[in-house]
Every structure is written in structure tokens, then in C-alpha cells.
C-alpha positions as CSV (number, residue, x, y, z in Angstrom):
1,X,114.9,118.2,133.2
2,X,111.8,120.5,134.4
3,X,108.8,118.7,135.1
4,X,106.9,120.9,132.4
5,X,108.8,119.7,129.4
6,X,110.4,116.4,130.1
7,X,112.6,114.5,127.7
8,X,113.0,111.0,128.4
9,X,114.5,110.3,124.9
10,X,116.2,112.5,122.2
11,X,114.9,113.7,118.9
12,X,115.9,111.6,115.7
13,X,116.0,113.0,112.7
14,X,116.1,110.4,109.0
15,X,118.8,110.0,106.9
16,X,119.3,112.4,103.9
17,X,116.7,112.5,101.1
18,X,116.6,110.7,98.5
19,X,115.5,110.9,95.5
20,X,114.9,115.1,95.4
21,X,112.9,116.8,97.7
22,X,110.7,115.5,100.0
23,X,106.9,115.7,98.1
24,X,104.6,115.9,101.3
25,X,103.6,115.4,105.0
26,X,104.5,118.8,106.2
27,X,102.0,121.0,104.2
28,X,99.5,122.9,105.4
29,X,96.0,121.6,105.1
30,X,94.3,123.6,102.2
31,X,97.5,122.6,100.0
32,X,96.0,121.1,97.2
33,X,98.6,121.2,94.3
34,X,102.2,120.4,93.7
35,X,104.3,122.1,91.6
36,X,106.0,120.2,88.8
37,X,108.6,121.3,85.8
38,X,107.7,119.1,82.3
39,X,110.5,120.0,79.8
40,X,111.8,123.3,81.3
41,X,108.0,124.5,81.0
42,X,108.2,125.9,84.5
43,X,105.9,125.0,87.3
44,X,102.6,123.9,86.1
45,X,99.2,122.9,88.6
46,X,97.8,120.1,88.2
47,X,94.8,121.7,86.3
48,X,97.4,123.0,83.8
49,X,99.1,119.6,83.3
50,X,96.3,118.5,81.9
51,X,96.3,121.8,79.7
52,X,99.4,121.2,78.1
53,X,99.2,117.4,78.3
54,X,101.6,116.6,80.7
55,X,101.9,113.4,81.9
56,X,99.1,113.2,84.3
57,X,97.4,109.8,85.4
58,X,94.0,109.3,84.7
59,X,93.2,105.6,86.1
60,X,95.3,104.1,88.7
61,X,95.2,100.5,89.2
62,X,96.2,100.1,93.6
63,X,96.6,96.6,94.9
64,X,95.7,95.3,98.4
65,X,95.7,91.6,98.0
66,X,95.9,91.0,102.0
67,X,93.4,93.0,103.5
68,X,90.7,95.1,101.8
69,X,90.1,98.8,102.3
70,X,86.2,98.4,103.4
71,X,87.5,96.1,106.9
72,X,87.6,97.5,110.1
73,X,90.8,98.1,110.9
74,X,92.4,97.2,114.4
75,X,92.0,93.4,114.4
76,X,93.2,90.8,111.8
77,X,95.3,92.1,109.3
78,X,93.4,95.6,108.9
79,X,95.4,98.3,110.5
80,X,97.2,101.7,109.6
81,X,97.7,100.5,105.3
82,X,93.9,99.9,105.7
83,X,93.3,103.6,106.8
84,X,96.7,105.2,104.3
85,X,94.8,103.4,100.9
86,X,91.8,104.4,101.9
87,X,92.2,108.1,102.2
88,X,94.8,108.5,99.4
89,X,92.4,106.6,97.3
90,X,89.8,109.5,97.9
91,X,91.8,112.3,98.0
92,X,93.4,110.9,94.4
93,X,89.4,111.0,93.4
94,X,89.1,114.5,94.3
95,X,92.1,115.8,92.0
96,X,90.7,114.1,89.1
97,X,92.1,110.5,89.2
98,X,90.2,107.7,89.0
99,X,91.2,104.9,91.4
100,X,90.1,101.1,91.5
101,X,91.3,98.6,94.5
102,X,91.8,95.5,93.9
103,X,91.9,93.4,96.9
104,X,91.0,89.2,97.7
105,X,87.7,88.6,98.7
106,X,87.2,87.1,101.9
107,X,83.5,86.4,101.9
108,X,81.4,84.3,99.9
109,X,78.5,86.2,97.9
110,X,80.3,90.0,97.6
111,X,79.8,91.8,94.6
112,X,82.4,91.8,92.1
113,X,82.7,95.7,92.2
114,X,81.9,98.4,95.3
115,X,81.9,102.2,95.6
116,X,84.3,102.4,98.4
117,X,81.9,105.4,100.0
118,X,78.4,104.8,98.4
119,X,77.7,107.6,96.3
120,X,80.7,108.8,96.2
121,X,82.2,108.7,92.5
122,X,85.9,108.0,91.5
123,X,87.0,105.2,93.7
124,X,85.7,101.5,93.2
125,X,86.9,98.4,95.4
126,X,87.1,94.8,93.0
127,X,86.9,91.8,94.4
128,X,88.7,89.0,93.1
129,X,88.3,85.5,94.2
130,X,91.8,83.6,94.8
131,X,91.8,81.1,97.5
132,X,89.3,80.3,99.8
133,X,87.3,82.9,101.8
134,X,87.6,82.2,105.2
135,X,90.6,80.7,107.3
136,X,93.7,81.5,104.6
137,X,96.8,82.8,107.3
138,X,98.2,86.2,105.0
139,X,101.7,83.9,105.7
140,X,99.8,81.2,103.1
141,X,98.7,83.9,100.7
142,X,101.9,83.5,98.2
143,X,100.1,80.1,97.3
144,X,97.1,82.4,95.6
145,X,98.7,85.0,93.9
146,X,98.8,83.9,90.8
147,X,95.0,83.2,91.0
148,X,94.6,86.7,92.4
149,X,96.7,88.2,89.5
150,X,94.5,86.3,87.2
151,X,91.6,88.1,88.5
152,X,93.4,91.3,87.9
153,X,94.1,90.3,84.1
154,X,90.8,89.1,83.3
155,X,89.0,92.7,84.9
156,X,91.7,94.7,83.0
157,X,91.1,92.8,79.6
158,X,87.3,93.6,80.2
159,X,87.9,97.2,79.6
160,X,89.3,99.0,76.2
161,X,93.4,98.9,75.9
162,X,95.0,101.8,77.9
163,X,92.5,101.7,80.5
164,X,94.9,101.9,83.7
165,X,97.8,104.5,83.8
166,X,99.3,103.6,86.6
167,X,99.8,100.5,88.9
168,X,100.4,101.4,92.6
169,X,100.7,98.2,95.0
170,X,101.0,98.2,98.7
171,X,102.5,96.0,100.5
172,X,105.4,92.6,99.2
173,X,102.5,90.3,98.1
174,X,100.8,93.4,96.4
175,X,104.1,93.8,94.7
176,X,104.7,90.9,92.8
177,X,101.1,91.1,91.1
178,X,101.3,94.9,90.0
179,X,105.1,93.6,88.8
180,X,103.6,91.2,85.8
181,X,100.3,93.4,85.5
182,X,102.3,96.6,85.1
183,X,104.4,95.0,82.3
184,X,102.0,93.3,80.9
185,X,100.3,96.5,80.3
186,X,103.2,98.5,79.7
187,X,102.8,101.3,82.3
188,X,104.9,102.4,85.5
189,X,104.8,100.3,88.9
190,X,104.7,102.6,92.0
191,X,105.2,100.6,94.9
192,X,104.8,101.6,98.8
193,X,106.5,98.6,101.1
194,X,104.5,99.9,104.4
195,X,106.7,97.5,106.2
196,X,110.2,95.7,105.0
197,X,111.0,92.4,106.6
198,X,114.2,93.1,107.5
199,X,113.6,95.9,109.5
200,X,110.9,94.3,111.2
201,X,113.4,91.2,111.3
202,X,116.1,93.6,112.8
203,X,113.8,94.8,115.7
204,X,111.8,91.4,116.7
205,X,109.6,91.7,120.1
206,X,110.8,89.2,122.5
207,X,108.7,85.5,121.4
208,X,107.7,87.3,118.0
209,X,108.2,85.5,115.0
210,X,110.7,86.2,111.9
211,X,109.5,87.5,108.6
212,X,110.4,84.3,106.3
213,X,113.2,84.4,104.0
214,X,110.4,83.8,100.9
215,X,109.6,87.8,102.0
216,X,113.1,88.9,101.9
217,X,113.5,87.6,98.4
218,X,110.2,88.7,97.0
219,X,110.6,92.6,99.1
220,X,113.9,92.5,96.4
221,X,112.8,91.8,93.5
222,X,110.2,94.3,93.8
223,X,112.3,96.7,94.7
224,X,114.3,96.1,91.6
225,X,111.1,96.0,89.4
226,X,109.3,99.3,90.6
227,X,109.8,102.7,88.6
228,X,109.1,104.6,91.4
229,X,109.0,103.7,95.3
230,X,107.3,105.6,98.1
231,X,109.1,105.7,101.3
232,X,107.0,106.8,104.3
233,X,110.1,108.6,106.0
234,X,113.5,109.5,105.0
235,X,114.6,107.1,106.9
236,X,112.4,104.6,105.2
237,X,113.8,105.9,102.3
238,X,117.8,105.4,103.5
239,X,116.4,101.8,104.5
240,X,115.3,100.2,100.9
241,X,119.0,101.9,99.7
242,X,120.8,99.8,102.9
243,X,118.8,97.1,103.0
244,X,117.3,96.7,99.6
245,X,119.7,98.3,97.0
246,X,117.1,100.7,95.9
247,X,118.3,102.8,93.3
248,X,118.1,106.6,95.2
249,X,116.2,108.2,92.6
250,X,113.7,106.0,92.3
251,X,112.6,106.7,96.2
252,X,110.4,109.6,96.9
253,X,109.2,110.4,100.3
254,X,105.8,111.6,101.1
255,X,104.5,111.1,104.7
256,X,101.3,109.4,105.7
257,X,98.5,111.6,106.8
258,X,95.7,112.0,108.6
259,X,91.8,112.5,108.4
260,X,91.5,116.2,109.8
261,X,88.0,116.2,108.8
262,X,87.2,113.1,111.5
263,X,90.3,113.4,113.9
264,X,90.0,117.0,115.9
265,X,88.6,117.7,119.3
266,X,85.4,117.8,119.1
267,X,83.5,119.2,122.1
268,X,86.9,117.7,124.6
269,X,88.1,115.2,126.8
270,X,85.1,115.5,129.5
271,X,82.1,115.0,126.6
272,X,84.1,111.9,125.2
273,X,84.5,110.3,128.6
274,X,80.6,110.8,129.3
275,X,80.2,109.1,125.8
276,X,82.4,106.2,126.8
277,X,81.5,105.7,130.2
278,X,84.7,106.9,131.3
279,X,85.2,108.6,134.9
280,X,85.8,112.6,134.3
281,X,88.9,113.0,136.5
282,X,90.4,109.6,135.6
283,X,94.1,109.4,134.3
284,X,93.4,107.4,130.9
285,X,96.5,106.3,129.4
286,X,95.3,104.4,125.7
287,X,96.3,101.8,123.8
288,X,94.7,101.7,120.5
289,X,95.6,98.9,117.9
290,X,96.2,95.6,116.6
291,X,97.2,93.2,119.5
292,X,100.5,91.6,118.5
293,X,104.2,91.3,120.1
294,X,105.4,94.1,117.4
295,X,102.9,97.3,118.7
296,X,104.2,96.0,122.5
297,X,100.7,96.8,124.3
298,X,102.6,94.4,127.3
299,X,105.1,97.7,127.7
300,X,102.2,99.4,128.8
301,X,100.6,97.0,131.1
302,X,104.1,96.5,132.6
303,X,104.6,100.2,132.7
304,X,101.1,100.6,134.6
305,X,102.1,97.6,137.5
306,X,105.4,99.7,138.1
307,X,103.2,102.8,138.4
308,X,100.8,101.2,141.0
309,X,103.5,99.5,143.1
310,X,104.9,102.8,143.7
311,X,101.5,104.8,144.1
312,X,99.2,102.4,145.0
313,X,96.4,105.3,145.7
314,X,96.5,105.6,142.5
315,X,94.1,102.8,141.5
316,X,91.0,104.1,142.2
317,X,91.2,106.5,139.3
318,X,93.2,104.8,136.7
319,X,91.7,103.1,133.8
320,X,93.4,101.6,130.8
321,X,92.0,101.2,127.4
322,X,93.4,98.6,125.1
323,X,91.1,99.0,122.2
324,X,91.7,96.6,119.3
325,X,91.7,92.8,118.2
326,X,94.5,90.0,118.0
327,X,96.5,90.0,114.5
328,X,99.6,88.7,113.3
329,X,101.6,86.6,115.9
330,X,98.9,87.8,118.5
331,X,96.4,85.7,116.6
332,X,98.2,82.6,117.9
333,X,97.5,83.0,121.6
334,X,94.6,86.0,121.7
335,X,94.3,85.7,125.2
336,X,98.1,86.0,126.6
337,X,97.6,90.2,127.3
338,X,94.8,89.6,129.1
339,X,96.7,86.7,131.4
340,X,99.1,89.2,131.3
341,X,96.8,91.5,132.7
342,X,95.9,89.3,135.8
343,X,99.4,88.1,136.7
344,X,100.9,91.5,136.5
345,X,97.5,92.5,138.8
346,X,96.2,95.5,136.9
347,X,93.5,93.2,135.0
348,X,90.6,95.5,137.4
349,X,92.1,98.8,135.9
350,X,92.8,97.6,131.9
351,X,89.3,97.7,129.9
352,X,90.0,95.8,126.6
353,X,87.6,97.2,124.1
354,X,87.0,95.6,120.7
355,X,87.7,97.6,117.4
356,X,85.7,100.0,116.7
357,X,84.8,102.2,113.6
358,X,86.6,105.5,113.3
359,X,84.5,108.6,114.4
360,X,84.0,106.0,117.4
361,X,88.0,105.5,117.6
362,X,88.2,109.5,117.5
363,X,86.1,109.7,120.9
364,X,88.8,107.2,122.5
365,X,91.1,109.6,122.0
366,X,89.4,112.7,122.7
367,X,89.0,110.7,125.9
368,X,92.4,109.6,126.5
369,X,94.8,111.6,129.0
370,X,97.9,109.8,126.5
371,X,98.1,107.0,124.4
372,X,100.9,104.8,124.4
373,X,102.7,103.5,121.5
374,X,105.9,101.6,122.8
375,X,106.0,99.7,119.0
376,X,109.3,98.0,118.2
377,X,108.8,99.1,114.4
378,X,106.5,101.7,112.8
379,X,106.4,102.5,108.9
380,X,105.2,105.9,110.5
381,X,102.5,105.7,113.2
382,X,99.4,106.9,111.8
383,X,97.8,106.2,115.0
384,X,100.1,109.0,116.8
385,X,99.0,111.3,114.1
386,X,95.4,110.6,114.9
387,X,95.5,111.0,118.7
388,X,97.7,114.4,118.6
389,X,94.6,115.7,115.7
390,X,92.4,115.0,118.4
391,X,94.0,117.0,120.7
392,X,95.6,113.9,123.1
393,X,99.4,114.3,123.6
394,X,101.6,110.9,122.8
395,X,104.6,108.6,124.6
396,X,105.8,106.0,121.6
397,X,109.1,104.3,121.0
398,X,111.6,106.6,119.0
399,X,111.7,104.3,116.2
400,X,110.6,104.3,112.7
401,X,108.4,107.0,111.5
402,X,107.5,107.6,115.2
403,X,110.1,110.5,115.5
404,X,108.4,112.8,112.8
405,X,104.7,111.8,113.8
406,X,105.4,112.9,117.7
407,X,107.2,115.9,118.2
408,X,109.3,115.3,120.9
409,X,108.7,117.4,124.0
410,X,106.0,119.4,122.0
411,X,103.1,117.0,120.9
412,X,104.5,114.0,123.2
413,X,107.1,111.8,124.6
414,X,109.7,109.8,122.7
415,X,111.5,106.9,124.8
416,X,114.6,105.1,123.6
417,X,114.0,101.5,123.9
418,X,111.4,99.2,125.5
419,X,111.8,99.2,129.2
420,X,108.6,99.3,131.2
421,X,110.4,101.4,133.9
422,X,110.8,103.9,131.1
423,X,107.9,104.2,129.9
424,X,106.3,104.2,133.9
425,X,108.5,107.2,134.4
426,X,107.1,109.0,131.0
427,X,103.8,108.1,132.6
428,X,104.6,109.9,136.3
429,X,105.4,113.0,134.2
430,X,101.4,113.1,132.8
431,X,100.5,112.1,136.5
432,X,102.4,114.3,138.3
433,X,102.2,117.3,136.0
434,X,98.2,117.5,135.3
435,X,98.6,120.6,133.1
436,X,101.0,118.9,130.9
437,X,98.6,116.6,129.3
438,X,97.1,120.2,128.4
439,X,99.5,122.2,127.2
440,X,101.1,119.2,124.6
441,X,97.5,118.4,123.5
442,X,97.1,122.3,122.4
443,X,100.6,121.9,120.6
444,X,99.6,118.2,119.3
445,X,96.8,119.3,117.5
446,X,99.1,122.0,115.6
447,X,101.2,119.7,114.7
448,X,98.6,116.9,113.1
449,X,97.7,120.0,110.6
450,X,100.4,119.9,108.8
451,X,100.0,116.2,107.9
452,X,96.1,116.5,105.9
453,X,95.8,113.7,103.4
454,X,95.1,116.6,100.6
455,X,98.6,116.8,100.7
456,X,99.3,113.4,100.6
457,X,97.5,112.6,97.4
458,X,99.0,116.1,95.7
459,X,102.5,114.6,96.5
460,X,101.9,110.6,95.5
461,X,99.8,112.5,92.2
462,X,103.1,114.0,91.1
463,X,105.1,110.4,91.9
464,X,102.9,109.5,89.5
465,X,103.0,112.2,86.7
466,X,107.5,111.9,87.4
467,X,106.8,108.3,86.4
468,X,104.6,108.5,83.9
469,X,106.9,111.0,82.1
470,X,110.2,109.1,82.4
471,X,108.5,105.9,81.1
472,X,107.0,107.6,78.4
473,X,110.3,109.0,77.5
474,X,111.8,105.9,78.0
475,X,109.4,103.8,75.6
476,X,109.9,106.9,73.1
477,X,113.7,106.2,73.1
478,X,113.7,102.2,72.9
């Protein structure tokens, strides 16, 4: 294994497809349409859809009943969905669709509608009261769903009949309210799980809690009840038809994106480091994300104590970022990483940093020689995708969507497993080799083109229209 392109775990490619093709993720950046048949008309753009009154979406109704799209994400529950409704929900905008979110508000005095980017038309957040604001665990938020899908119901009857197309949740608990609001409106569910319990329950971080059964049973039914479900990965995709009993055409697969617009690199590594406060020559390997057992930031801080006991010169110019807040299990003891920290005695070289907003996030990458993933499950690893945009090469875990976000050997690392001594040794490569953080940088930022949202939203538009059309038909038929 040469020291310029090191391996120190294989490639994995998904399962087959499902469903058809795959509808996005690996399209260039100024795609903007998808190509769709209606009735043996032949490939039509999206403009002509509308022409010849295709089925095309005008409203969508998306649900995010645990965390809303205006929070910061890294800390709490706010993370990489926070980031994927978002930018879909803006990109859906610019072809045309309207989009409203519907999410629980979590503070007392919010308006009952936002713009999600003031001054920005086609995209409005709703707040709906269910439970109270402050202190409700998202494990305790089953309780107020059916107050939160009576908030939903009482904003749709507001408006004139037909006014949503389309209901697209995210996440189980988003599930089972866009299950009764869809039929009681009589359109399509679309349905994105982001995570599936049993996977997550399948790869557990040592300590980490299960998923609760509750989830298992509700992830099922909503698989049953969705038209349409969009997988992240193939493998995501062969994982609802294993674990789940999805019906294979009703999974489509259209990889997450990322913000090419906000994630590049800028004026480089050295600028960003000034901005930060960050030594020039340092060796900066970065964590960025929510704090919890499941994204593993203890495999890095292990990693790093391996690397100093072997070099221990190499103190004096190593500094680790953690950037991010407790969530999920992390949230019950917020301070075990950083007694980790001290007992493993790198605490003087980790820097844990707060969340921060995005085009502040994008600098901590610019600055970053790597950033570390060594995640025991990832829907896909929009955080990879960011990093490698901004020209910063990658070591993550080969699991989940991980694989198809890092090119292995190109725009980063892949390691099999979770040893620290693994991950140290993926590390000595970046040290050793001071080019190579270089030359997979260049390739990373290839790579992150071919994953623009624009895409995204052209591929989860024509999920849309393919269910639109087949319950159309359907209803036509009964």
C-alpha cells in the first residue's frame, strides 16, 4: 500500500436498485430537470408537464414535527435532516413548487407562519403548538402527535379544498401525521425515514441506548402506508425491503446533497485558520457534529492519544476541533467527552467549539487538515459531503451512506470498523504524507459537484409527479 494512496478499508458499493433508476445525487450541478414519460408521451421537462398537464405538484405539505428547519443544527436534535429539508424545500421553490413546513414549536410567542429565508417567496415554516415548549425529550413526543396533527388539520381546513398536493414527512413521528393527513385529504404520502431503528438498533455504540420497540412498530406501518418512499442510498433502499417489507417499487433513491453555493474553498486552508485562530502549520484533524455515542467523536480522541504516545513531538502542533453540542443519548451526560478528553490526556490539544451557523461551519472546514467521521450509522453523511465541497479530504466509518459520500482513496479514507488504532493509523497517513491532504482535497472537491441540491429537488420533484400520477390513476379506477 503506497504511502500516496492508502487504503485502510475497501470500497462498498449498495445493493441493487430498487424501484427503477436511481433519480439523483450524481448529477452535475447546473442539472435542473428530470426527464419523465406520462402515457408513452415521451420525455417531457418539467416546464412542459405543466404544458400538457401532467401530474405536477403544486403545494407540498413536508412535516418535521421533532426539530424545525430554522434551528441551528449541531446540538439537540438539529443535525443533517435539519440541513436536507431545508435545501430541498428551496430548491422545490425554485422549480415552481410551493412548500410549507410544518414543524412543533418550541418557544412561547413565535408566529404562527415564517418565510423560511425572509424575502424569499415559496417556502413558509408553520408552527403548531402540541405539548409544551420547553423541556419535551423527542423520545416523549409520541404523547403529542395527535395535538400536532390537529394543528396540521385545522391550518389545512383554513385554506380552499385541494390546497396541498402532496404530503412529504421526514422522519417515524413525521410519518404517522402525514399518514391520517394524507388520507384525510386524499393525496399521496412521500415519506423519507432519514434513520430506521433497526439499523441504528443493529449497530449500537458501546453504552448507547436502543431505539424502543414503539419506533419499530410505528417505522412499519409507515412503511406500509406511504405511496412513495425516498431512500437516501441503495442500500437504504435494500434496508426498508429487509428490514421493513417495503414494497420495491415504491422506493426511489435520490442522494442527499450539498450547498455548493456556501460549501467551496473560499480563499484556503491558511485564510480560514487566521479567521479561526488556528496555527498555520498545524495538523487539524475535525470533528464536526452532534455529540452522542452514535457519531463516535470518542474514536477520534482515542485515535489522537495513540498518535501522541507514539510521536509525542507531535503535540506542539496538533489541535483538535470538536465543534458541536450534546444530543440524543449525549444529552444525558454532556460532559463525559470532555472527561474523556482529560483521562485519555489530550484535553490541552482538543478545542471543543459550540455550534456554529453554516458559512461559519464552512471556514472549520476550509481549516481542517481532515475531519473525522468514525459514525456507527449514517443515513448518508451530509457532513462528509460538506467538508470534501470545501476542499478538506475525509476518514469516516464505511457504513451507511458513508461509502458513496467519500470516495475511497480519492476524496478520503474509509475504515472498516471502530478501532481507535485504525483510525490513528488513517491519521499517520495525513501526518506523514503532507501532500496527501492536498492532492485528496483537489479530488474532494470534484467529487462534492456532482451532489448540488438542484439535482436533488429535480429528482424528489419527479417522486412526486410518479406519485401523483399513479394515485390519480388509481382514484380514476376505484
Amino acid at each position: 500500500m503506497s504511502q500516496d494512496a492508502p487504503r485502510p478499508g475497501g470500497s462498498r458499493t449498495g445493493g441493487p436498485r430498487l424501484g427503477g433508476p436511481r433519480l439523483g445525487g450524481r448529477r452535475g450541478r447546473a442539472h435542473g430537470t428530470v426527464a419523465w414519460a406520462v402515457a408513452g408521451a415521451g420525455p417531457l421537462t418539467w416546464r412542459r408537464r405543466r404544458a400538457v398537464g401532467a401530474a405536477v405538484p403544486r403545494r407540498v405539505a413536508m412535516l418535521s414535527v421533532h426539530t424545525s428547519p430554522l434551528h441551528q443544527p449541531g446540538t439537540g436534535d438539529a443535525g443533517g435532516m435539519n440541513v436536507y429539508i431545508v435545501e430541498l424545500a428551496k430548491r422545490l421553490a425554485d422549480l415552481g413548487i410551493e412548500v410549507e413546513i410544518f414543524t412543533r414549536a418550541t418557544t412561547g410567542g413565535l408566529p404562527p407562519t415564517v418565510e423560511l429565508t425572509p424575502g424569499a417567496e415559496g417556502v413558509l415554516v408553520r408552527h403548531i403548538d402540541a405539548g409544551p415548549y420547553e423541556g419535551l425529550a423527542k423520545e416523549d413526543l409520541p404523547t403529542q402527535l395527535c395535538a400536532f396533527t390537529h394543528g396540521v388539520m385545522q391550518a389545512e381546513a383554513s385554506q380552499r379544498p385541494g390546497y396541498y398536493d402532496i404530503v412529504h414527512s421526514h422522519y417515524w413521528l413525521s410519518g404517522h401525521v402525514g399518514w391520517l393527513a394524507a388520507q384525510r385529504w386524499g393525496v399521496p404520502l412521500v415519506h423519507t425515514m432519514h434513520t430506521m431503528a433497526k439499523v441504528k438498533n443493529a449497530a449500537l455504540a458501546k453504552g448507547d441506548t436502543p431505539e424502543p420497540a414503539a419506533r419499530v412498530i410505528g417505522e412499519t406501518q409507515i412503511v406500509e402506508a406511504a405511496d412513495r418512499l425516498i431512500a437516501n442510498t441503495e442500500e437504504e433502499a435494500d434496508q426498508l425491503v429487509h428490514h421493513y417489507a417495503a414494497a420495491r417499487e415504491k422506493v426511489a433513491v435520490v442522494h442527499p446533497g450539498v450547498n455548493l453555493d456556501r460549501f467551496h474553498p473560499a480563499d484556503g486552508r491558511v485564510a480560514a485558520r487566521a479567521r479561526l485562530g488556528l496555527p498555520p502549520d498545524a495538523f487539524v484533524p475535525l470533528f464536526a457534529g452532534r455529540i452522542q455515542p452514535l457519531k463516535a467523536p470518542d474514536v477520534l480522541l482515542r485515535a489522537v492519544a495513540i498518535v501522541l504516545n507514539e510521536d509525542p513531538s507531535l503535540r506542539e502542533r496538533l489541535v483538535v476541533p470538536v465543534v458541536g453540542g450534546p444530543s440524543g443519548s449525549g444529552l444525558a451526560k454532556p460532559e463525559r467527552l470532555h472527561k474523556l478528553a482529560a483521562q485519555l490526556g489530550v484535553a490541552d490539544v482538543v478545542r471543543f467549539q459550540p455550534p456554529v451557523e453554516q458559512d461559519r461551519l464552512a471556514d472549520w472546514y476550509r481549516a481542517a487538515t481532515v475531519l473525522v467521521m468514525p459514525s456507527y450509522s449514517e443515513s448518508f453523511g451530509l457532513v462528509a459531503l460538506e467538508a470534501e465541497a470545501c476542499g478538506t479530504p475525509v476518514i469516516a466509518a464505511a457504513v451507511g451512506g458513508l461509502p458513496i459520500a467519500v470516495k475511497d482513496g480519492v476524496s478520503g479514507l474509509l475504515v472498516p470498523g471502530h478501532e481507535p488504532a485504525d483510525y490513528a493509523r488513517a491519521l499517520r497517513h495525513f501526518i506523514d504524507g503532507p501532500r496527501l491532504a492536498d492532492r485528496l482535497g483537489t479530488a474532494a472537491v470534484d467529487h462534492a459537484q456532482a451532489f448540488g441540491w438542484e439535482a436533488v429537488a429535480a429528482a424528489t420533484a419527479e417522486v412526486y409527479a410518479r406519485a401523483l400520477h399513479d394515485h390519480r390513476r388509481l382514484a380514476a379506477h376505484a
